[in-house]
N, C-alpha and C positions, 0 to 999 in steps of 0.2 A: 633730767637730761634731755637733748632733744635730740629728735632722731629726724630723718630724712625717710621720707617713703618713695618708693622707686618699685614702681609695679606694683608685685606683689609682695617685696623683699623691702623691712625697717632697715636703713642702716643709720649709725650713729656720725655724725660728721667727721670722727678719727677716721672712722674703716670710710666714709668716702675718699678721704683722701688717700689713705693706702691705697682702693680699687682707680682711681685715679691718676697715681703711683708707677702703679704695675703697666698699666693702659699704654705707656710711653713704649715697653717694651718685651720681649718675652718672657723675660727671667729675669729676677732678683734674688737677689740674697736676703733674707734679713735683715743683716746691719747695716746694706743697702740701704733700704727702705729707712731705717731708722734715721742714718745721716741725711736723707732728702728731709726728711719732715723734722728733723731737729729734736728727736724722741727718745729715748734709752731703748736697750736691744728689749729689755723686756716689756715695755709698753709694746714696740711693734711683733713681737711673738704675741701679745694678747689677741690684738686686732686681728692679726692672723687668724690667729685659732678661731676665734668668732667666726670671721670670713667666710672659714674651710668647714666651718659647722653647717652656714647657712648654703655652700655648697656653690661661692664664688669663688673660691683659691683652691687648689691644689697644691701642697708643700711633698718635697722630694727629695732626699739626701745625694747629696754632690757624690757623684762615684767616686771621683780622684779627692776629696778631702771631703771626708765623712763628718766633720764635724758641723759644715755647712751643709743651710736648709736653702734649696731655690725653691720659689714660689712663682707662680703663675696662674692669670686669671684663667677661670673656665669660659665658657661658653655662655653660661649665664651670668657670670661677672663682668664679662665684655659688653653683653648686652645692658645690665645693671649700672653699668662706668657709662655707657653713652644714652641713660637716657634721660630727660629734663626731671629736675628737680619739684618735687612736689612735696609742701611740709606735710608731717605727719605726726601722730601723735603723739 
């Protein structure tokens, strides 16, 4: 698989584009993100969860319809989404 290195943070070219994704705007939904990038709900909950692992996304259940997950970059995800691309291993 190939990955993208960015800093100090691997990411895989899915979760670039998710971190790329979010970048547009505050919050997403899940099946948001799913429908931009053309993916099933559960491909984009993978990358998610990778994401929130490595501590670029933040996921938060919607107060008024709990069944929905909003997602948003962090601080280092912002930084991670804007910085040039460099391959890695």
């Amino acid at each position: 698989m190939t990955t993208v290195r960015r800093e100090n943070v691997s990411v895989t070219p899915r979760q670039l584009e998710v971190l790329t994704c979010l970048a547009e705007r505050d919050s997403w939904l899940v099946g948001e993100i799913a429908s931009v990038l053309n993916v099933s709900s559960a491909a984009a909950t993978k990358a998610v969860a990778r994401l929130e692992r490595k501590g670029l996304v933040t996921r938060a259940v919607d107060m008024i319809d709990r069944r929905c997950v909003n997602v948003s970059l962090t601080r280092a995800g912002v930084d991670t989404a804007r910085q040039p691309i460099r391959q890695g291993l």
